[in-house]
C-alpha angles and dihedrals in degrees: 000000000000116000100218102196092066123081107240121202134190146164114252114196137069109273109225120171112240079352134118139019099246140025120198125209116192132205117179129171131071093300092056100098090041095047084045090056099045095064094018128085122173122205119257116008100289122169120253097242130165123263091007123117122234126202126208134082150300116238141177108268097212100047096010088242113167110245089171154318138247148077134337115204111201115199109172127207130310094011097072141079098273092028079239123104109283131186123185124196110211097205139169118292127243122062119293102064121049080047093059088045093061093039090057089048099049086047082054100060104287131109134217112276120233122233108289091359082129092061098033093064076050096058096043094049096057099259090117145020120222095257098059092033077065090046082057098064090037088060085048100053101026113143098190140041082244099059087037090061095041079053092058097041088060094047087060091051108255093133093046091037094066096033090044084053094054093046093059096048088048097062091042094061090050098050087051083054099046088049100059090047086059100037105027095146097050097046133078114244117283112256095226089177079061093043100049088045087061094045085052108053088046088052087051088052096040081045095055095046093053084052086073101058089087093055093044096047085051092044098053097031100041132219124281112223110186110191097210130175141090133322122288099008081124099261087152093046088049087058098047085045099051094030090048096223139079099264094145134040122259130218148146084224112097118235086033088135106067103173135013119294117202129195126176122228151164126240123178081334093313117131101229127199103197112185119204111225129210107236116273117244148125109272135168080207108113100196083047098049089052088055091046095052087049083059094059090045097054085048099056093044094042122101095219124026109213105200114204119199126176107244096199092063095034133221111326140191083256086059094053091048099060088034083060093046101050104023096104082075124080107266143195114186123219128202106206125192098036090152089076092047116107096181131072125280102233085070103054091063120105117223094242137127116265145134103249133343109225121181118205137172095219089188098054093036093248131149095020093118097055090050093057093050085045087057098046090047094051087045084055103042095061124022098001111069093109133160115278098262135137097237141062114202125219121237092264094056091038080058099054089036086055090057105040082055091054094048093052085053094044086055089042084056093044091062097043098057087048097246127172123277094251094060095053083054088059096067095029084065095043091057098045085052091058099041079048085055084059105066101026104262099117097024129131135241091243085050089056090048090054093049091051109038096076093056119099117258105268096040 
């Protein structure tokens, strides 16, 4: 965990060779303003204010050699990120500077910042609390404008607003409890139908919050697509088609794919991994077989299988090999090449078990549209149906919010089977304790190691 006496320092910004304007190193801690003017000097004799920006440049404090030139941003304690000081130095992009710029802070008394170790002293000063420090590193890393917005819903507070709420009535309805264990003689009697009515309608909201784990695990990990089937259906021409570009080779020769070809898209807000397969044969090509065993393999690891035939020849024995040997995946069949198909659709289609049958022309772009529904449709029709709220929580926070679950039904229990008060007080505290968990009140060390380790390094 962060030590809070030291001064941490970090670059902030991505590093890209010849790339990007500008370039941020930030210090944060009570040695910031002092390590900032020891290697900064600003031009003229301005005042080191908070929350004003200084321009001059950063120089070597032993010979005054210029290492660069550019802005110094001063937030003071407790108006920064950290609530903290913090300094930031805006310097040049690329890749040299703002190198040189933390070399020469951590030679002035500061010392390379962990990964998260920024947001973590926010969270331990009371900036934030862990649920939006999470939200921190979901914004971050967001890989679609809908985790992005989730992100941000949790930043403002939507997830912590609701889970704060239930802890408080929890602990009310405990003190009322405790209190009639201690006082039992001066007290009216407790009213336990109002009582389970309020336990229930916490355990319905707890229980609506947990329904969105699903969507925010598949929002924030993707979807992996697989397009799987045999050489030549037009697999290729179906990526190049949805991804609107030219990822894989096209040509009329079979085998043409050799290894996997991946493209990243996004489908109704869902980050989607589609993965491009070589066609599966038999093949005394060696380089060809390789390339065919990598398909399986992307078959059996994808989240949706998405299985392409070639409606002008029909469904084949080759088809039903590879069916058998993926249909344990969910699985959604194409018809490609329905532009060449004289007959009607209905009998193209095979009687077998998917999820959806979708027919597209890949050459001509056609169809797309009707697979992605057919994608969305199969993702709602299993894990997403989720509540209509403005938030999807991570597995950490699913876990506490099981037990607190658990915790609100097992008090509920207690007071139908007409036990004891003490023993109502036993599962009120337990799920305080988780929705504690939550929002970081009653968390461990190990648990905030966990939070912040997979943040970058300068946030």
């Amino acid at each position: 965990m962060s030590n809070q006496g030291e001064t941490i320092a970090a670059i902030a910004t991505a590093i890209v060779p010849e790339q990007g304007s500008v370039g941020i190193v930030r210090v944060s801690g009570s040695q910031a303003v002092a390590i900032a003017q020891k290697i900064f000097h600003p031009a003229g004799r301005p005042a080191w204010m908070s929350h004003r920006i200084l321009y001059g440049q950063v120089r070597q404090p032993e010979t005054g050699q210029w290492v660069d030139e550019g802005l110094l941003l001063l937030m003071l304690a407790p108006r920064s990120y950290t609530r903290e000081d913090v300094v930031e130095f805006h310097c040049h992009g690329g890749m040299m500077a703002v190198q040189q710029v933390l070399q020469l802070c951590i030679a002035a008394g500061a010392r390379l910042a962990e990964p998260g170790e920024f947001t973590l002293r926010a969270f331990l000063n009371g900036r934030l609390d862990l649920t939006q420090a999470e939200s921190v590193a979901d914004l971050v890393g967001a890989r679609s404008p809908q985790a992005a917005h989730f992100a941000l819903a949790g930043l403002q507070g939507k997830l912590a607003q609701p889970i704060r709420q239930l802890r408080s009535d929890c602990i009310d309805i405990l003190a009322e409890i405790e209190a009639r264990i201690d006082f039992e003689e001066d007290l009216p009697p407790l009213d336990e139908t109002a009582i389970t009515v309020r336990l229930q309608t916490m355990q319905t909201t707890v229980t609506q919050i947990l329904a969105t784990a699903d969507r925010g695990e598949l929002i924030r990990t993707g979807l992996k697509v697989a397009i799987v089937g045999r050489p030549n259906v037009g697999k290729s021409s179906l990526l190049n088609a949805w991804s609107r570009s030219d990822r894989a080779i096209v040509t009329p020769l079979p085998g043409t794919t050799r290894d996997v070809v991946e493209s990243n898209l996004v489908v109704g807000g869902i980050p989607v991994q589609v993965l491009d397969t070589a066609g599966i044969r038999a093949t005394e090509d060696v380089v060809e077989q390789i390339g065919v065993e990598r398909s399986r393999a992307a078959a059996q690891q994808a989240d949706l299988v998405l299985l392409t035939m070639d409606a002008a020849v029909g469904w084949t024995e080759a088809d039903q090999e590879i069916y058998d040997q993926v249909c344990d995946r969910p699985l959604i069949i194409i018809a490609n090449k329905i532009d060449l198909v004289g007959e009607t659709v209905k009998s193209l289609r095979p009687n077998l078990e998917a999820q959806a049958f979708v027919t597209t022309a890949a050459a001509h772009s056609q169809g797309i549209k009707a697979l992605e529904d057919a994608i969305l449709q199969t993702i709602q029709a299993g894990q997403l149906q989720a509540a209509n709220l403005d938030l999807a929580i991570n597995q950490r926070q699913a876990s506490a919010l099981t037990q607190a679950n658990q915790s609100l039904q097992q008090v509920q229990l207690t007071i139908a089977n007409q036990l004891p008060l003490d023993f109502w007080t036993i599962d009120l505290r337990s799920a305080i304790q988780s929705l504690g968990q939550v929002l970081g009140e009653e968390v461990t060390e190990s648990v905030l190691d966990q939070v912040f380790s997979r943040f970058c390094i300068g946030k």
